[in-house]
C-alpha positions in Angstrom: -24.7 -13.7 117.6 -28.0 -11.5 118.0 -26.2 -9.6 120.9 -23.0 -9.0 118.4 -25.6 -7.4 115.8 -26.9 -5.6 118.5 -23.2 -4.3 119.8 -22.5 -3.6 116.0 -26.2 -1.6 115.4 -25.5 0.2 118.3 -22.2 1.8 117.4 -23.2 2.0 113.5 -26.2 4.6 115.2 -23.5 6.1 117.5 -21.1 6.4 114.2 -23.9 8.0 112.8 -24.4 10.1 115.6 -20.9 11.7 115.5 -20.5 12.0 111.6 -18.8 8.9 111.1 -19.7 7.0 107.9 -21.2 3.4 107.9 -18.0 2.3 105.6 -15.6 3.2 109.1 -16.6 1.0 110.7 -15.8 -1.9 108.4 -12.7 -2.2 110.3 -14.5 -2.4 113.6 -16.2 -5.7 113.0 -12.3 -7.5 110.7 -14.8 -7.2 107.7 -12.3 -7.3 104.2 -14.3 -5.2 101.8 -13.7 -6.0 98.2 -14.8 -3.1 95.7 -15.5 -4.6 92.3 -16.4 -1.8 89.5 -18.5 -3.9 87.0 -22.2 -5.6 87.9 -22.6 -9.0 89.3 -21.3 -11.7 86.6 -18.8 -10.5 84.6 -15.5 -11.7 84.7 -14.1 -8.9 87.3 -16.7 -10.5 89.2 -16.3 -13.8 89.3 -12.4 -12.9 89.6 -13.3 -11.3 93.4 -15.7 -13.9 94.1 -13.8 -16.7 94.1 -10.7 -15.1 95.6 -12.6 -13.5 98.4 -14.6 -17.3 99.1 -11.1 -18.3 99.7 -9.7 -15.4 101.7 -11.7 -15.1 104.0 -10.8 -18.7 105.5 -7.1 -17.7 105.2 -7.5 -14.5 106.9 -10.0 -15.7 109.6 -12.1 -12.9 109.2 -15.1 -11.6 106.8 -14.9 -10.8 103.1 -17.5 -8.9 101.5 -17.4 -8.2 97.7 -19.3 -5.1 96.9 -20.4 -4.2 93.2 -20.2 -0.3 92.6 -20.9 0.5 89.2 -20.5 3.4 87.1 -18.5 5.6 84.9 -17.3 2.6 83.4 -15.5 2.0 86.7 -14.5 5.4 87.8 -16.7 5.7 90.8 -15.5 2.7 92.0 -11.7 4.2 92.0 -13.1 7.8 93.9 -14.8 5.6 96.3 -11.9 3.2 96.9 -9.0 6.5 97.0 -11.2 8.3 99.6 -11.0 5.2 102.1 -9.9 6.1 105.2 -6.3 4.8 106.5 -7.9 2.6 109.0 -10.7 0.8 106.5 -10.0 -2.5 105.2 -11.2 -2.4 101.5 -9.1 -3.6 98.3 -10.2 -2.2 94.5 -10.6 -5.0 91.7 -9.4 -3.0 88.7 -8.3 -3.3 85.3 -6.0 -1.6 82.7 -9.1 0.3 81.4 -9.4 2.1 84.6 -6.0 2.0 85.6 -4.2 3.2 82.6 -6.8 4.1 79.7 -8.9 6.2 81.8 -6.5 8.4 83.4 -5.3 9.1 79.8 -8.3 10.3 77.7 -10.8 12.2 80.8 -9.4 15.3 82.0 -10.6 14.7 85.3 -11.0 11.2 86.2 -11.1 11.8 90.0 -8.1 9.6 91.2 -4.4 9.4 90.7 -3.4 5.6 89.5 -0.1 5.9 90.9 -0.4 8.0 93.6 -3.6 7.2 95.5 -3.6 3.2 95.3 -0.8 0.4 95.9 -0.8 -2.3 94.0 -0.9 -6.0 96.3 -1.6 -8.6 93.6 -2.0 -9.3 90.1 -4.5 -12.6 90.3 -5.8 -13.3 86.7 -4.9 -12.0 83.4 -6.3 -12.7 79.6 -5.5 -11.8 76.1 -7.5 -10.4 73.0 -8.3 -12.4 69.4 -9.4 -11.4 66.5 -12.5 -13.1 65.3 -14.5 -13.1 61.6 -18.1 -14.2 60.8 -18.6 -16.9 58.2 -19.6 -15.0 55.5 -16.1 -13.6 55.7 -14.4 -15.7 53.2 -10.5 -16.2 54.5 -9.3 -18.8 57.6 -5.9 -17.2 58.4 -4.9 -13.9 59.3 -3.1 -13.1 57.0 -5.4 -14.0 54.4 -7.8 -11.4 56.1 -5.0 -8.8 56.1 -5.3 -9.1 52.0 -9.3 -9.5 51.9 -9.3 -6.2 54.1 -6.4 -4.1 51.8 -8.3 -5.8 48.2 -11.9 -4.4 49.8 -10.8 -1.2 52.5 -14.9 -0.4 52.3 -15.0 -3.9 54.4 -12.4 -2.8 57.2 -14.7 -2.3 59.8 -13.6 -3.4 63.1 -16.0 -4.3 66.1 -15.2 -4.0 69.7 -17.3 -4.5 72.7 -17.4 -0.7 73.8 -15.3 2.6 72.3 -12.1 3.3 74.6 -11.8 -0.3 75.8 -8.8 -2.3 75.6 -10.0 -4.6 72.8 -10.3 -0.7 70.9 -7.0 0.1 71.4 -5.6 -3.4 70.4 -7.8 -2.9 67.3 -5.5 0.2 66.7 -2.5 -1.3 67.8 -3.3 -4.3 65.3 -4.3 -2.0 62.2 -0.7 0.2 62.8 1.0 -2.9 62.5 0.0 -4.7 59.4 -0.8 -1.1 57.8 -4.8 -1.6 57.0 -6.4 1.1 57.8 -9.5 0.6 59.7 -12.6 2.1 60.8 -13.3 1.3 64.7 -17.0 0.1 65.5 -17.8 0.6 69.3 -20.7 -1.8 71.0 -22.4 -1.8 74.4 -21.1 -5.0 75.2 -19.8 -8.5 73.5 -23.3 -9.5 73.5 -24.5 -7.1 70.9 -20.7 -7.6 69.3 -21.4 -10.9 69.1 -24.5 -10.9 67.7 -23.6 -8.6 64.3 -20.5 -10.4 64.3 -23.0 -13.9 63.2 -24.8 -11.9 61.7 -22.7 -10.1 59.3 -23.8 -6.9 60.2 -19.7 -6.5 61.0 -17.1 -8.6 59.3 -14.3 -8.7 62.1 -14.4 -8.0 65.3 -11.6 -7.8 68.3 -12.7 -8.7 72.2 -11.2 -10.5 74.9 -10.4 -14.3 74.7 -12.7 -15.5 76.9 -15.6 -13.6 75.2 -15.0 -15.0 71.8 -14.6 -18.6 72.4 -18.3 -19.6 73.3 -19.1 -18.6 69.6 -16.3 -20.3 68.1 -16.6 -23.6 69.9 -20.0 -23.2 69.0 -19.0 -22.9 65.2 -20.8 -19.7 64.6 -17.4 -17.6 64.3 -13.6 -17.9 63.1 -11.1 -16.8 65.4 -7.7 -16.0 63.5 -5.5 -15.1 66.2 -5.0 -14.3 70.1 -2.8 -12.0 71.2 -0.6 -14.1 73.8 3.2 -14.4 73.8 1.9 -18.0 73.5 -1.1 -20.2 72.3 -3.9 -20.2 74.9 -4.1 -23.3 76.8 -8.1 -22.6 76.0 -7.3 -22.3 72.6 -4.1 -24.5 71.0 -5.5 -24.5 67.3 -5.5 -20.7 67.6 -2.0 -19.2 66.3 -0.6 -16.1 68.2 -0.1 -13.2 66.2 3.3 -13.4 65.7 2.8 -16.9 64.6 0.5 -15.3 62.4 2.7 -13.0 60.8 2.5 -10.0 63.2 5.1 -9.4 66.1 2.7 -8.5 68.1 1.2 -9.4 71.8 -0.9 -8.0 74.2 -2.5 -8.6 77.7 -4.7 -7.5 80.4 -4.9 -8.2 83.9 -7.4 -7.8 87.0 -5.0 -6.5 90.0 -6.1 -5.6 94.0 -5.4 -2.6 94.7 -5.0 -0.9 97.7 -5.9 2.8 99.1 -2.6 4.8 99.5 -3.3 5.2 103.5 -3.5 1.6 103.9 -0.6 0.7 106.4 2.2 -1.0 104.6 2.1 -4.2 106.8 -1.6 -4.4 106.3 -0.7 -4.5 102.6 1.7 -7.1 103.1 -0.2 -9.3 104.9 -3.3 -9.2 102.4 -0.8 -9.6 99.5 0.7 -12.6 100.9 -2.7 -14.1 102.0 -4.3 -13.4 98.1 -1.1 -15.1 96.8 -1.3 -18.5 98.9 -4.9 -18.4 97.6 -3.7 -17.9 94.1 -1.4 -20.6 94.6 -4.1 -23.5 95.6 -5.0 -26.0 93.2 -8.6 -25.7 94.0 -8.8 -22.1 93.2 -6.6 -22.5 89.9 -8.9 -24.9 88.8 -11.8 -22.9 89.4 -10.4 -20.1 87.2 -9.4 -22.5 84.8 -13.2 -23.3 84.8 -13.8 -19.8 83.7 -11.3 -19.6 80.6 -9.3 -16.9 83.6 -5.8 -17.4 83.6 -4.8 -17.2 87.0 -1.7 -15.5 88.4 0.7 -15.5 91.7 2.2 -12.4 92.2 3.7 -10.4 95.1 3.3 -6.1 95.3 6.7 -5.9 94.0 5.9 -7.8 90.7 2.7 -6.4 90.1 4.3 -2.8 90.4 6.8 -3.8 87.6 4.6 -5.6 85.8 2.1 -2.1 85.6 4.8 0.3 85.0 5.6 -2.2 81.7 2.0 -2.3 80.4 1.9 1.6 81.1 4.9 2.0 79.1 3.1 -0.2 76.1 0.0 1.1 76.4 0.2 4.7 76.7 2.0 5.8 73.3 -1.0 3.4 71.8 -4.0 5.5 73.5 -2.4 8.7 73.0 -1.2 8.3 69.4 -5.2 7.3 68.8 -6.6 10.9 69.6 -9.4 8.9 71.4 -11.7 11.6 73.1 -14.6 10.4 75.4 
């Protein structure tokens, strides 16, 4: 062992020596490198970490998951697009950076489509729509009234402006016609907290985000935005069940530099799928109020041309400037 560190130092220094980055030579030594664009914790995270516990036995090699943060997932992108062909590295990402992003900065620094290739969708979740307690209604469309009867109270909270759970605000408001004015957070925490408080009468975020507070009793949800109820949450009607035809989803999805070699991609894809397919590892997302998901590079490319399609006349119809 101490004379493979020593092997590996030694060429890391002679790297160095020639102009060769430290991130080459991840390759070198079969380490799998998975870029995650969020901090240590959140859901992206725990996403990667549990796949990459499990990979790394089905591959027979190392996996790594590194947290690069900033630009709300941007730099993560660059860093991923400018991997050489030869590095082994795989970019957790979601629609905000794969779809939203691209659409509102002029300059986001990456192509979606034409510097990455998607290997496998692994988890997706849905949205809700949640009211405090002082809010007096217990069905949606009861709040669709309350909000139309008092417009000054159609203030919508979302965990952070140009986020997914902003647009499905929008998306939501278009469709019942209630006109509403969006209220951006840093974070669910701080969502959460005014949302209890009162300080904002509704408030839209991801699924998993919401439920804490309502198992705990300190919030209402009215309605999740799945084609059907939540396993997580039966007694919560679907919009359409609601009275809106409406559903939405997101998704965490590998992705894959455009150099990488397509049976590299192939063989990751089919490795992250037999993972995604074991009980254990199901169970553990299942644990997390994650939905997990099997899918091969074929389905996942469908499956993100579809949400491009839905998503894109949403954010560009909003006039949502950075």
């Amino acid at each position: 062992m101490l004379n493979r560190r020593i092997a590996l130092a030694a060429a890391a220094a002679a790297a160095l020596a020639l102009g060769v980055s430290a991130p080459a030579l991840a390759q070198a030594d079969g380490t799998l490198r998975l870029i995650v664009p969020y901090a240590p914790g959140g859901s992206s995270d725990r996403v990667a970490r549990i796949v990459g516990d499990r990979l790394g036995a089905k591959l027979g090699q190392t996996v790594v998951v590194e947290n690069k943060t900033g630009a709300g997932g941007r730099l993560a992108a660059q860093q991923v697009r400018t991997s050489l062909a030869n590095q082994n590295v795989l970019l957790l990402a979601n629609p905000a950076i794969m779809v939203v992003a691209p659409l509102v900065f002029k300059d986001v620094g990456y192509d979606p489509e034409a510097d990455f290739q998607p290997v496998s969708i692994v988890s997706d979740y849905e949205f809700g729509l949640a009211v405090g307690s002082a809010v007096p209604v217990k069905e949606l469309s009861h709040l669709l009234a309350w909000l139309r009867s008092n417009p000054a109270q159609a203030n919508f909270g979302v965990p952070a402006t140009g986020s997914l759970p902003h647009f499905f605000a929008l998306m939501v408001s278009d469709k019942a016609k209630v006109k509403g004015q969006v209220v951006g957070y840093r974070g669910s925490g701080p969502l959460m907290t005014d949302l209890i408080g009162g300080q904002v009468p509704v408030a839209f975020d991801t699924l998993d985000s919401l439920l804490p507070q309502a198992e705990a009793g300190k919030i209402r949800i009215l309605a999740a935005s799945g084609a059907r109820r939540s396993s997580f949450a039966p007694d919560v009607p679907t919009f359409k069940e609601a009275g809106l035809d409406l559903a939405a989803n997101g998704w965490n999805t590998f992705f894959a530099p455009k150099g990488m070699p397509k049976a590299q991609v192939d063989k990751l894809a089919q490795a992250i799928q037999a993972v995604m397919r074991d009980p254990d590892t199901q169970k553990l997302f299942k644990e997390s109020k994650l939905s997990p998901v099997v899918s091969s590079p074929a389905q996942t490319a469908a499956a993100i041309k579809a949400y491009r399609a839905q998503w894109a006349p949403v954010v560009r119809q909003s006039g949502y400037q950075p």
